[in-house]
Structures are given as C-alpha cells and as structure tokens.
Phi, psi and omega in degrees: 000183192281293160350294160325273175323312188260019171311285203320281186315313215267343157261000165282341192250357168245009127323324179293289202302327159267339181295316166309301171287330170305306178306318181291345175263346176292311170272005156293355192243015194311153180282167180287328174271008168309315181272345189296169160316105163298136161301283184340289199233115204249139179230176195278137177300150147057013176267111193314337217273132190217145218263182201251130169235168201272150166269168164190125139273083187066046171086019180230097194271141210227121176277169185031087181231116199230101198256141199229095218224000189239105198320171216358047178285134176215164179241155167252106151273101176333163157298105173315102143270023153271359164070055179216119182302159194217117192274162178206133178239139205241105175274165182241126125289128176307160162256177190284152167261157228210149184266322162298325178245072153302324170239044175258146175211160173192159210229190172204140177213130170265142215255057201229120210273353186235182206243009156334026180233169164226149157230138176228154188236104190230173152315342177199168178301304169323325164288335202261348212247327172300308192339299176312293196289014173260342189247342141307356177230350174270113197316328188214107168209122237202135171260179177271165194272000189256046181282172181235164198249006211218135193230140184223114168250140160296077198319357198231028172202131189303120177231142201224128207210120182280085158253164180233124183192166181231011170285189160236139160249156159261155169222147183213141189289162035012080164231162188234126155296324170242090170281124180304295183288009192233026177224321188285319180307347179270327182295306195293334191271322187310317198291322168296330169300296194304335171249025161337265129056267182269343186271339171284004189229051154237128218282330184272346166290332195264020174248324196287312181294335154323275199309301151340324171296306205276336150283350193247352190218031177285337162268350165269333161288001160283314177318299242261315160300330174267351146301320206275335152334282189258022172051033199240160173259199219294343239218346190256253120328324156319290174312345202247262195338278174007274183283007172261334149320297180287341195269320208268307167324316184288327161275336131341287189265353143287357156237039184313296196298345155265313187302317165310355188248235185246000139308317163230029171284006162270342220264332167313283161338319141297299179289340166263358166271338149235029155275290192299004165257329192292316175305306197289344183280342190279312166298276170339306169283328158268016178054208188237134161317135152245357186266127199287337210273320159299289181334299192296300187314329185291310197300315195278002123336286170268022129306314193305303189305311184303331154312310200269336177304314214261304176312286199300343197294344191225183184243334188283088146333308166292308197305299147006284202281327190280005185262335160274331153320304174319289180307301167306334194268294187301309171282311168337321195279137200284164184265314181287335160296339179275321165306309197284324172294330188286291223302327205268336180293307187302299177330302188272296202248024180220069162277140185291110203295127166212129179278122188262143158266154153308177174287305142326305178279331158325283152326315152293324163302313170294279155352321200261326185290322174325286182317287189321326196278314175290352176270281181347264214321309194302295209281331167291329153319304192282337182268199194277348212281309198316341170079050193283014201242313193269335175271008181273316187280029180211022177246146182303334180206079199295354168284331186265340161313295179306304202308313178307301173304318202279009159109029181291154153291166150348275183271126170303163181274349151307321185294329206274323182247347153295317205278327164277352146308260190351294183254041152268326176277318155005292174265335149305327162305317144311320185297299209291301176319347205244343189302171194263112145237174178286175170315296164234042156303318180293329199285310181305312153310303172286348136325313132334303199281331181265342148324280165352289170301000000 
C-alpha cells in the first residue's frame, strides 16, 4: 500500500528532523566562544554588532568589507552626507555539509526604508566589486524589477552580497537550522510523487488545478488564445507578448505584498472571482481526461514537479538529488518483488507469536463456536431473507429441518451413538497399533503370523 512504500522515508526524515531540532536549540544558545575574536576579521568580543576591516584578495585590499558569520550578527551603515552612492559589501563564510543541517538555511535582510539601492551578488568581494564597476560604466544596466530586501544564502557556499546606496541601513545575518518551510516543500513533492497516481485521475484535483492554472497564467493563456485566434507564430508579435506575459506575472508575484493592501485589495479580490469562474466555466466544459495515454502523460508531469520540489527543498544538494534517486528507485522497482520481499521480511524477523491450545482448551473452543454457529443457522432460518419455503424444497428431509429451527438438536440420537460406536473402535485400533514389544515378542509374532499363512 501507499502507507507501506513511504514508511521507511517518512521515518528516516523524521529522525533527520529531531536530530535538527535538537541542534537548532543548541544553537539558540550559542557559547561565547561562538562569538569571540576573529584574528582576520575581528568583530566586538561576545558582541552581535560588527564593524568593517580592510579585505584584501587576490592582491587586492577592498575597503567596508563587513564578514557576517553568527545568527544575529548585524552591520549598521551611516547616512552619506556627500550624496554619492557608496557601496559596502557583506560576506558569509560557509559551514561544512552536514546530513543534520539538511533544512538549514540562512539569509541576510536589510532594514532599509525607500527602495534607493543596487545589489550585486558574487561568490567573493572581488566579483561583486567588477559588478559594481560594469554597471557604472555600462551605457544600459537595468537590474530586474522584482528585488527584495531580504537575500537567500546557501549555508554551505561562500557568498559576498554589494549594496550601494548613500541612505542608512542595517543588515543582519539570519539562519535557521531547521526551515519549516523547506520541511513542508519537501514533504508535500514526497507525498505528491506517491499520490500521483490517484489525483491524476480524481476529478476535483483537476477542477482545483484548473481553476488554479487560469489564476497564477490568464495572461499567458490569453496570449496562447490569441495566437491560436490570428494564426500567428511563435517568432512574431507573439513572442514579444509572451514575454511580456511572463515579465508581468513575475512581478506580480514578487510584489504580492503591495497589491494586498486596502488600496488594491478590491481590485486582487475582484480578478480572482473573475479568473476563477471563467477557469471553472472553462475546465467544465473540456472536463476531466479520459485518455489513458493523457493520464499517464498528467501523472509523470507531478512526478517531475515533485522531484524538483524535493531537490529544490533543500540547500544540502546532494543529500536532496539522492533522496530523490531514491523515490525513482523505489517506484521503479515491480510491486510483486516489493511484496515478495517484504512478505520473506515479515517471515524471517516479525513471526507472529501463536499460541498452541491444549486438548481441553481445543475442545472447549470447538465446542462454545459449534453452539455459536448453530444459533446463527437458527436465527438465520428463522427470518424472511432465508427463503424457508424454497429451502424446505430442496432438503431431503424437511421435517427434521422444521424440528431444528424450533430448537431440536442437530443431531439424532442414532448419529450420536454411531458416531461413539466409531471412536471407541477407533481408539482401540489405535491402542493396538501403537503397542510396544521386546525383540522377542516380535520375533514370536512374526512367527505366528507365517504359521498362519
């Protein structure tokens, strides 16, 4: 069953999973020497707050260089008053990877009240400081419109993260040993691979995925009707809508958080009563697949995405693609070979504890269910269901049938005394058979006995 197959995993992630929390209360709590003096990069002894040292890199010392390496560690940046953007760059050093910090994650958010900045992101101060000097010098450089104020770090990759700006900000590290939310995406793509299966052929997931689809893509399915509309391709006019479809969607959903709020939350409320009737009037009308050849292509579709859910779910990559191999391996593998070993597992190291009765306890058992069985028969005889008029015409002897229901016993009293005739001559034959003789009790019998012939 489905329960079965994902047992194993689902208690190997949840040992991953106390084993994490326990770590994560350890590090609420860091020791002092957590905190001490770096030789390199020196921060305030047992202090969160840390201050800029010169970098010096591939034969290059890089000034406001701020290394942020302790959950709540923060840097404070003054106000410019020469009104000249001033870049300041904030590095991470990695930790080792670790099978416990599987759902560790950890960020840096900057406190910064207008939206006046550039950020650039490189792997070391140096990449981030070419960043810099190319978009000061490049005739057109446009960052994308969806930043954020909040940096998403790989705890297990070196990262150097620029901003320029001449306001003042704070920036403070973050990390979570255990992200919640990165323990339900991994949970939700296991669970979505194993019910593939059954949701693809369940009719209200495919009225949710709809209606879902025509809320999060009405503008790219309106392109995709109005290409099919004017017949035109991928290469034309189209192609520019396309992407201008996707650029509006994307900015949409990274600026979710100002659409929400009571300047336009009638006008969000509104586009979703009507993208979402028009998706369900839509969905209604082509229906749910019946083409088995479509199902399977629908099923191995959220597989994939459940894959990419459980791989994207973590920063530990490996531990991640191999957990995902794993799940492929596993459905792969025929369901009667997944039986026949488990049935030989159950066999060999779970044997079912059975209890032997005495002879006595046999017998009294056989005895109370006999009695028990023959009341069933009575009572069932006795009600309308039982047809007693068509079974009295097809028994041999329908007086003694009436005699049973009306509580006669079972048996006569001839069969009762046939049957203790039988296993008294029985147990003599038995008696007899079993005797003991000496050597030459025997020899004297078979002797006897070829007189005889």
């Amino acid at each position: 069953s489905l329960l079965q197959e994902i047992r194993p995993m689902f208690l190997f992630l949840l040992f991953t999973f106390l084993s994490k929390c326990v770590a994560q209360e350890l590090a609420d709590n860091p020791s002092p020497e957590s905190l001490t003096q770096d030789p390199n990069h020196p921060v305030l002894p047992n202090h969160p707050y840390v201050v800029s040292t010169p970098w010096a890199e591939d034969g290059v010392t890089h000034q406001d260089v701020y290394k942020l390496g302790v959950k709540g560690q923060y840097a404070n940046i003054p106000l410019r008053t020469d009104g000249y953007d001033h870049l300041s760059t904030f590095c991470y050093s990695s930790v080792p990877l670790s099978i416990y910090m599987f759902w560790s994650s950890a960020s840096m958010k900057m406190d910064l009240p207008s939206n006046n900045y550039q950020v650039y992101i490189g792997p070391n101060v140096t990449s981030v400081s070419s960043l810099a000097q190319a978009s000061e010098s490049a005739w057109f450089y446009s960052q994308l419109p969806w930043r954020s104020k909040e940096f998403k770090l790989s705890p297990f990759e070196d990262v150097c993260i620029g901003v320029q700006t001449m306001e003042e900000y704070t920036i403070t590290l973050q990390w979570k040993y255990v992200n919640y939310m990165m323990v339900v995406v991994t949970l939700s793509g296991m669970a979505l691979f194993w019910m593939a299966p059954t949701l693809c052929r369940n009719t209200f997931f495919h009225y949710t995925t709809g209606i879902s689809l025509g809320l999060l893509m009405s503008v790219v399915l309106l392109t995709y009707l109005a290409q099919r509309r004017f017949k035109q391709s991928l290469f034309s006019w189209v192609g520019v809508a396309y992407s201008f479809s996707v650029y509006l969607m994307t900015r949409t959903w990274f600026n979710i958080k100002e659409y929400m709020t009571e300047q336009y939350i009638h006008l969000l409320v509104g586009y979703v009563l009507v993208a979402g009737i028009i998706s369900f009037a839509v969905v209604y009308r082509m229906g749910p697949p019946s083409n088995p050849r479509t199902i399977n292509l629908i099923q191995w579709a959220m597989q994939a995405v459940s894959l990419v859910m459980v791989v994207m779910s973590s920063y530990h990559q490996p531990a991640s693609l191999l957990l995902s191999l794993t799940m492929i391996t596993w459905a792969a593998i025929p369901a009667s070979l997944k039986s026949g070993v488990n049935t030989q597992i159950r066999k060999r190291f779970f044997k079912p504890q059975v209890k032997l009765l005495s002879e006595d306890e046999y017998n009294t058992q056989a005895h109370a269910e006999t009695k028990k069985a023959l009341e069933q028969l009575k009572n069932f005889c006795r009600s309308p269901d039982s047809k007693p008029w068509k079974t009295v015409t097809r028994l041999r002897s329908p007086g003694r049938f009436a005699e049973f229901i009306e509580g006669s016993p079972h048996l006569t009293e001839a069969e009762v005394m046939e049957y203790s005739h039988w296993d008294y001559n029985t147990d003599d034959e038995d008696g007899h058979d079993d005797d003991i003789y000496t050597d030459e009790e025997e020899a004297d019998e078979d002797a006897s006995d070829d007189n005889m012939d």
